[in-house]
Each structure stands twice: as C-alpha cells, then as structure tokens.
C-alpha positions in Angstrom: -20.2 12.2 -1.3 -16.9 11.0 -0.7 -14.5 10.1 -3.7 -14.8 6.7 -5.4 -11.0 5.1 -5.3 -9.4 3.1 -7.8 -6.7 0.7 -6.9 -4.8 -1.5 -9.0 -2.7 -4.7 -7.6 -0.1 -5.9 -10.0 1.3 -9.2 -9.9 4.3 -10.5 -12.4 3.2 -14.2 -12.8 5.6 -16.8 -11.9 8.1 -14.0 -11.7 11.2 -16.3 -10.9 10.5 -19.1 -14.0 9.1 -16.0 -16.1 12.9 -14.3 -15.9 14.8 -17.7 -16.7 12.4 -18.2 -19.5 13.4 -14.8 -21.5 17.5 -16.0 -20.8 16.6 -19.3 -22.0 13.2 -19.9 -24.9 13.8 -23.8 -24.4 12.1 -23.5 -21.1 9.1 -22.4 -22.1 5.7 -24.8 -21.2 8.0 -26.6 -19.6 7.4 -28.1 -15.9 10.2 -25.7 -14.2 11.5 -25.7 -10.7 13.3 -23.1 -8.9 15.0 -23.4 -5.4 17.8 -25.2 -3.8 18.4 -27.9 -6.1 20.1 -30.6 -3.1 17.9 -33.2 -1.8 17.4 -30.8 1.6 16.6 -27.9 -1.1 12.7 -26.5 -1.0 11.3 -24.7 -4.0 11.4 -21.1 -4.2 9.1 -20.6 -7.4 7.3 -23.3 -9.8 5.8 -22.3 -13.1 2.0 -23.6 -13.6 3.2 -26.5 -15.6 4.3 -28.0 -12.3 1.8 -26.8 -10.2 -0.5 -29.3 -11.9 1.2 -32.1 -10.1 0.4 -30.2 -6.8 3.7 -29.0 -7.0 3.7 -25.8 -4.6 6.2 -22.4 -3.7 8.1 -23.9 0.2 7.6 -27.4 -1.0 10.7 -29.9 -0.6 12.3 -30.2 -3.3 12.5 -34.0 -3.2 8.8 -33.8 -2.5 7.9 -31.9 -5.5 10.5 -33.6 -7.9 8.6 -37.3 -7.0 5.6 -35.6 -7.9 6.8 -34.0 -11.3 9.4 -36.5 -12.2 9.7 -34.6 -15.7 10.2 -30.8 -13.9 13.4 -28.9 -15.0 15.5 -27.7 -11.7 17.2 -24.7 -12.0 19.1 -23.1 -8.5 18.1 -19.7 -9.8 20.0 -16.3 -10.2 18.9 -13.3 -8.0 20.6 -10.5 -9.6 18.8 -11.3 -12.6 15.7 -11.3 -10.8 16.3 -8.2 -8.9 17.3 -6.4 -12.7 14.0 -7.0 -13.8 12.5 -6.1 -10.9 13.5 -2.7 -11.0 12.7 -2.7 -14.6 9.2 -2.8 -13.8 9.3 -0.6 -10.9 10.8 2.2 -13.1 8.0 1.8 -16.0 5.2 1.7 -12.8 6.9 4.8 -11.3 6.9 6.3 -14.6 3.2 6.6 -14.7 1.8 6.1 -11.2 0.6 9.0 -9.1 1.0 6.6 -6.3 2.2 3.0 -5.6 3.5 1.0 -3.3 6.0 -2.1 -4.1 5.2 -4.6 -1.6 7.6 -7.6 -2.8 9.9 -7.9 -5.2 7.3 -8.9 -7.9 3.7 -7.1 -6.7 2.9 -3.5 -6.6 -0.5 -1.3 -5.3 -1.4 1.6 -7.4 -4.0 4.6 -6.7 -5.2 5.8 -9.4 -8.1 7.6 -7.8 -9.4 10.5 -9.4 -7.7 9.8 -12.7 -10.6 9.0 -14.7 -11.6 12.9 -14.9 -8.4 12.8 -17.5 -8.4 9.4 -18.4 -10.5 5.9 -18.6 -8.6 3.7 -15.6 -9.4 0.5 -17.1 -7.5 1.5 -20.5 -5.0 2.9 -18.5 -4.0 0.0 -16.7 -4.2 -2.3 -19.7 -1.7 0.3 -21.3 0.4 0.2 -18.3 0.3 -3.6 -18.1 1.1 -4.0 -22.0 4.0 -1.5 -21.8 5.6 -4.0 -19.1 5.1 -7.0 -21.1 6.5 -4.8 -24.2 9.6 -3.1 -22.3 10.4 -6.2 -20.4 8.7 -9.3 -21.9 7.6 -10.9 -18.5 3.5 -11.6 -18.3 2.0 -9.7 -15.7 -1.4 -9.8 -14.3 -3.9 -7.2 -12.4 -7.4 -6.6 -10.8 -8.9 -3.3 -10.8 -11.4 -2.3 -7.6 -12.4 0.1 -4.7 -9.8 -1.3 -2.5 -6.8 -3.3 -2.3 -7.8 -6.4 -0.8 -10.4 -7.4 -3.6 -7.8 -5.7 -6.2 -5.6 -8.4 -5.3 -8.2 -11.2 -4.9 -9.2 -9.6 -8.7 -5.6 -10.4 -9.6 -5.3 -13.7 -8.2 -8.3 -14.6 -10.5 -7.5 -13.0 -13.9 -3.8 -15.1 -13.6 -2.4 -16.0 -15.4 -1.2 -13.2 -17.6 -4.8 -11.3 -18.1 -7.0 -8.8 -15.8 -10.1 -8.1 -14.2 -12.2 -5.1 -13.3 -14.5 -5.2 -9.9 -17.0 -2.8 -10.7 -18.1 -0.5 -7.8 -20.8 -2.3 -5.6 -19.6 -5.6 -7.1 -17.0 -6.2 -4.2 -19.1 -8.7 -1.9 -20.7 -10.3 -4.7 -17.4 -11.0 -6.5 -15.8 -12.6 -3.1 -19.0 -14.4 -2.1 -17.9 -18.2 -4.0 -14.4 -18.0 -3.9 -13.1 -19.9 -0.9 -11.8 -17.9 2.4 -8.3 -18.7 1.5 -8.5 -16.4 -0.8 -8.6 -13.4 2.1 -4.9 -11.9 2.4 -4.4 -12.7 6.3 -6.0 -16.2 5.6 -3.3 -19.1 6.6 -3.8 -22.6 7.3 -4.9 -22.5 10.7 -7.1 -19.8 10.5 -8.5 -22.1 7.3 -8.8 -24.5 9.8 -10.7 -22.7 12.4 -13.2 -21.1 10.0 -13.4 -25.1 8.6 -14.5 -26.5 12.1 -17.4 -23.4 12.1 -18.4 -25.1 8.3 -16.9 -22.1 6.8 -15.4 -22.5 3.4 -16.9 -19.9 1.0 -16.4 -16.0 1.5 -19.7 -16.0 1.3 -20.7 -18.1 4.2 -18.5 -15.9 6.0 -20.2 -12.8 4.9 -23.2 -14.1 6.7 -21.9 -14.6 10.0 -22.0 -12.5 13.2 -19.3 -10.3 13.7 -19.0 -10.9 17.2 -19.0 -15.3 16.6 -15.7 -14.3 14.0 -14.3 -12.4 16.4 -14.6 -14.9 19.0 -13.1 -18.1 16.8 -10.5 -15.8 15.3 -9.1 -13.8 18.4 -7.7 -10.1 17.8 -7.9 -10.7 13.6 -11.3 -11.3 13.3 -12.9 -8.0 13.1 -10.2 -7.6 9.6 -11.3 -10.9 8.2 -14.6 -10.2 8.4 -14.6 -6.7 7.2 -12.1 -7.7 3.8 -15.3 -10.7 3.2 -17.6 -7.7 3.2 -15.6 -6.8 0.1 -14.2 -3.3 2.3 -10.7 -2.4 2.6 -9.9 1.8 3.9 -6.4 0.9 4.0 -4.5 3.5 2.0 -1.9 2.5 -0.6 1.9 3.6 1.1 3.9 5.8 -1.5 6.7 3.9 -2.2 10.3 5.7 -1.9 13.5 4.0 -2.9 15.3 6.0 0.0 12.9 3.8 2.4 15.4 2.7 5.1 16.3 0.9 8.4 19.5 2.3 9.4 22.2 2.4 13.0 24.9 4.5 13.8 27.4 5.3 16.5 29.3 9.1 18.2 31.8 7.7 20.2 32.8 9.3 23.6 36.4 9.1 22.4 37.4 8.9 18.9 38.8 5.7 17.7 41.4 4.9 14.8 41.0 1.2 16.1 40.5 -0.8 13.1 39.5 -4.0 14.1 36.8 -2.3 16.5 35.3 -0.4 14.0 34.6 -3.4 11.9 33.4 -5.6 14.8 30.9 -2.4 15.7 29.8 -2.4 12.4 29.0 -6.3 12.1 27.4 -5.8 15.2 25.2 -3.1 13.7 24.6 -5.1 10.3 23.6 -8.3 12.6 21.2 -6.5 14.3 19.2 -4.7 11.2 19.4 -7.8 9.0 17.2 -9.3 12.2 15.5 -6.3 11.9 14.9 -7.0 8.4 13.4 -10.2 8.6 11.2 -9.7 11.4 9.9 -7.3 9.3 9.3 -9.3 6.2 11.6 -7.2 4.4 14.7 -7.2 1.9 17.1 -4.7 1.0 18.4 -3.5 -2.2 20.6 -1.2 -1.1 23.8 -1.0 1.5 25.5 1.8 2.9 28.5 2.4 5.1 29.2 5.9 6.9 32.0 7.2 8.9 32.6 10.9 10.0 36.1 11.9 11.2 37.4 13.8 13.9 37.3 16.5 11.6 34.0 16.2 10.9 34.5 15.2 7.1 31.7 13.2 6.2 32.1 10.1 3.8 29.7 7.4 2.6 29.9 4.6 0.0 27.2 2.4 -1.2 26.5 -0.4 -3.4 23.4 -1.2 -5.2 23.0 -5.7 -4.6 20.2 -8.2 -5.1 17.3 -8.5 -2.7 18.2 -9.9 0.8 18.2 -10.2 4.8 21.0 -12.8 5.2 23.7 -12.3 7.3 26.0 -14.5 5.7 25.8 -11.9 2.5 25.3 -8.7 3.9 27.8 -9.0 6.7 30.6 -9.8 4.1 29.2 -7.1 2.0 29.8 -4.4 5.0 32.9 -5.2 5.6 34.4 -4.5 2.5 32.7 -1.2 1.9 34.4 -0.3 5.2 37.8 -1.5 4.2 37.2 0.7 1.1 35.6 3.9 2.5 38.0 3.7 5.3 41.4 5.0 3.7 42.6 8.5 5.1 43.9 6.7 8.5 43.1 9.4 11.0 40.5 9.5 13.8 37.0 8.2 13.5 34.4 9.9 14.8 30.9 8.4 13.9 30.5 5.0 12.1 27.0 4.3 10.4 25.1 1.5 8.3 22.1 1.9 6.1 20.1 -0.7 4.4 17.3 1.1 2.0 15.7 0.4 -1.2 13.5 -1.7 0.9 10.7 -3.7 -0.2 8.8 -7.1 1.3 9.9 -10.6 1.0 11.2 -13.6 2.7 14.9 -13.6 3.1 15.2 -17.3 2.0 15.1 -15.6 -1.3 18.5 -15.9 -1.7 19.3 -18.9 -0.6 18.8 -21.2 -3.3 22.2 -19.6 -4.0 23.4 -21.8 -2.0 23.4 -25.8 -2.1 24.2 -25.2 2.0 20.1 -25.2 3.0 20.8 -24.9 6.6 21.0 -21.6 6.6 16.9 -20.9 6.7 16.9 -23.0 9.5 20.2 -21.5 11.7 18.4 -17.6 11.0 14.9 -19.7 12.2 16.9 -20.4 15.1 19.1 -17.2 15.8 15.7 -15.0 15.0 13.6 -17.1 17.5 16.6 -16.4 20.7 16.6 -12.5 19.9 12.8 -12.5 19.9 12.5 -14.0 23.3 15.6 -12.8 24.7 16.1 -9.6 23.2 18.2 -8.3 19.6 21.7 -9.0 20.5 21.3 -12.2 22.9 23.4 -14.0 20.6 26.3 -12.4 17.6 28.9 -13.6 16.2 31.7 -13.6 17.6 33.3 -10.4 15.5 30.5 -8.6 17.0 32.7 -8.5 20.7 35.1 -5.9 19.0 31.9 -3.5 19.9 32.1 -3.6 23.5 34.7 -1.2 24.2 34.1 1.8 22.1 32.3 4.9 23.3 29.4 4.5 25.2 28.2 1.8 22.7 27.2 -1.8 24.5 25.2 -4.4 21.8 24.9 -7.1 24.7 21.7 -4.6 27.4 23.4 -5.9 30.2 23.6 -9.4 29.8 26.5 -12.1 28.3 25.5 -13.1 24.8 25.2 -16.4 23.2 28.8 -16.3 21.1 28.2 -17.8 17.0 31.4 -18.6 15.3 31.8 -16.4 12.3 30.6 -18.6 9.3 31.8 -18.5 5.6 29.7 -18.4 2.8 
C-alpha cells in the first residue's frame, strides 16, 4: 500500500499590512491600504478591515479609497517585507524535511512519513506558533494528502488559525465551496464553468470528464482532477542557490569598458524578462568576470524581491564598476539572479509614485513574446554587438528604448 503524504501549505495573512503593523501598533484593526498611493496607483495588499468594503489586492486605488473612505494608505517598504520574509523561511527551513517557497509569503511542506516520530498536526501547530513567536506576523495553514486541498484548507482556516483535511475527507471538504476556490480557477474560466450552471466544487465533481474537458480546453483534465480532491504533484525542495543566470567567452578579450557594461545590461534586460514571464522575483544579484588570466572574481548583493528593470539594471551596473578594478583584459563576463522565489514584479512598484512602469514592462514583455527576447533594449544594450561572437538582436534590428531613470 503506497505511503499516505502529508502536506502542509502555509500562508502569512495579509503579509504586507501584517509587517507595517509590528513597525507601527496604531495600525492595528485599522482599514489599511498598501500600493501606489497616486490617483493612477492600484493596491498591492489590503488588510481584512478593508476588504469588507469590497476593497480587493489589483484594485485602483481611487476605486478602493471611494469605497473605504476611512482606509489608511501607506506606499509600502519592500525591504522590510523581504526581512521578514526570510525570517520565516529560516524558522520553516529549520524544521522542514522538505518545502518549497512559492512567493514571498506562502510555502508547501512534506512532512510525509513524520508521524512515525512525531504527531503532524502538533507539529505544524508548533511550527506555526514558533513563527508567530519569533516573528510576531499571524500565519495560517491546512493540513491534507495533497497540495491543492492543503491550500484550499488554508484559505479556509484564515485568518490566523488552521485546518486539518483528514484522509478520505478531500472531496467532501471541496464539494460546497465555490470553484473559485481551485488554484488555476480565474475569471474566465469562472465564467465558462457559470454558463454550464457550475458554481459549487461539487457540481463540478459530478460532471463528465470529457464535457470539462471540452468547455475548458487543454486545462480541463487538472480542474477536474484537483475537484476530485486529488493532487500527485510533488512539493519542489526549495534551494536558495535556485537561479536564472547568462554569461559570455569572448573570441577576443576585451578591456572595453563601456562594452562590457552595455553586454551586461543587455544580459540583465533579458533575464529580468525571463523573470517575469516566469512569475518569479529575485533576491539575489550577481556579477562575474574572468580575466585573461583566468582569475575568477564575483561580487554579489543580497536586495528586496523584484523583476524590474529599472532596479535591477542600475543595480548591475554598479556591481560591475566595483568588481571591475584590476584594469587588464576581460575574458568572460557573467550575471546571476538567484534566491528565487514566485511573485508578480509589480511588487515593487508601489515604490514608486511613477505607476507607468507596470504598464511600459506589459508592453515591452508582450513585443519580446511575439517577436522574440531582445526585439526591443535599451539603448545601452547596443554596446553588445561588437564583442566576441555575442549578438542580443537573432538577426534582426531591435526596437531602440531610451535608457530611463528611476
């Protein structure tokens, strides 16, 4: 008989309005707003005080400030929200055979086979009140066979409490709750399963596979399955050194210092694209060169969570102009973004009272998808062309973007 598994999904509530609300007490049970705080700004996190107005994460923030006149706005700090982030990772890493950080704030853990040694449920309610001890942010979790109704379990026991899906339970648990509960489960998929008088998991649990697979195209099969209540995805072991990374051996070594740092804000343009089509951030950024004597140096920096270019290009740059001090021939030149974990890279962009910048990387992204990665750099990025073999433009004249300050 094949092993029983036991997965916990861990969600800090609020996590955004939870971390402003240890810097400042006054904020607590109070209607608090996180995000850009212009009128063009949209709100990043909202505690539950203000989701009772219908206030909602991705909202405009004009929107949701006429619907909770009384809210507090705050533009939000992302280092501070990245500190405690790794807070938490370090306690879960501290315990956890295995887990997987999936966003800044939410975290898998197997913790099959540990109830020979210990009971899970009492493990996880220790692991859960050593967080909310060691860091003082609530924190919610579900306990089942497999992730998806771990983190349906979760999304129920918020806020700041937990819930335990006994085996066998898993279908009957889902069967009232509505279909947007389902991870995968967007608004137009709502939609479809609407116009089919689907609206309850259970409904959906009743239905032919092959009539969901026909309404909901290539995804159906999945939807269907997690309604069942059954998940075989594994949870991913999560490694800090997780990385996307691009580097360059040049046909003829360069001491040319301006085209080293075009290549390299070539190379950082193309993995922060990489970044975000990936739904990811990075934590960590790292700049390599090799010389003709085949010394080896690298320098990196530890930052908040993000996939903007506008901070990571500037970032890149002046780890080159520091690495980059013995003035003699350059062999290989290489960038690494790790400590990777998923999110949205507006995340840092209620730094900014400048909002256009979700909608020039909604632009920029959409031209590389349909044209191809470098169809359009900035304009630093031309530096690249004549070194080595290396060519970031596959043939074709790119779209030229003027470099931009922060």
């Amino acid at each position: 008989m094949a092993t029983r598994r036991s997965i916990v999904h861990m969600d800090l509530d609020t996590f955004f309005v939870s971390c402003e609300r240890l810097l400042d007490s006054r904020l607590n049970q109070k209607p608090i707003l996180i995000g850009g705080t212009s009128e063009r700004g949209v709100v990043a996190s909202c505690s539950y005080e203000a989701r009772r107005f219908g206030v909602r994460s991705g909202m405009s923030m004009k929107m949701a400030k006429e619907r909770c006149p009384e809210a507090i706005c705050i533009k939000g700090n992302t280092q501070t929200y990245t500190k405690f982030s790794r807070m938490v990772t370090e306690i879960v890493k501290e315990v956890s055979p295995v887990y997987e950080k999936t966003s800044i704030d939410e975290f898998y853990i197997d913790f099959t086979g540990m109830d020979r040694f210990f009971g899970i449920w009492t493990y996880a309610s220790e692991l859960r009140s050593r967080i909310i001890k060691e860091t003082g942010l609530p924190i919610s979790f579900g306990l089942s066979e497999n992730k998806t109704v771990s983190k349906v379990a979760t999304g129920e026991a918020k806020p700041n409490n937990q819930l335990h899906i006994s085996y066998g339970l898993e279908k009957d648990f889902l069967a009232p709750l509505s279909v947007q509960k389902i991870p995968m489960v967007g608004p137009k998929t709502f939609q479809t399963l609407c116009s089919l008088g689907v609206k309850k998991i259970g409904t959906l649990q009743t239905l032919p596979l092959e009539l969901v697979e026909q309404a909901l195209g290539e995804n159906g099969r999945s939807i269907w399955t997690k309604a069942q209540g059954i998940d075989k995805s594994a949870v991913e072991p999560y490694n800090e050194r997780k990385s996307i990374s691009n580097e360059r051996t040049f046909h003829q070594d360069t001491i040319d210092v301006a085209k080293l740092s075009g290549i390299l804000a070539a190379m950082a343009e193309n993995l922060t694209f990489q970044l975000r089509r990936a739904g990811k951030l990075t934590g960590t950024v790292t700049v390599k060169i090799r010389y003709a004597d085949f010394q080896t140096q690298t320098l990196q920096q530890q930052i908040a969570y993000t996939a903007a270019d506008h901070e990571l290009l500037p970032l890149v740059q002046e780890l080159f102009k520091r690495l980059y001090q013995r003035r003699v021939l350059v062999r290989l030149i290489g960038l690494r973004f790790s400590s990777l974990v998923g999110g949205a890279h507006q995340l840092r962009l209620f730094d900014h009272q400048d909002l256009s910048y979700p909608a020039l990387y909604k632009a920029l992204d959409k031209i590389r998808e349909r044209y191809g990665d470098r169809a359009v750099l900035r304009a630093i990025g031309l530096e690249a062309r004549s070194i080595g073999h290396y060519n970031p433009f596959n043939g074709e004249p790119p779209i030229l973007l003027a470099n931009r300050s922060t």
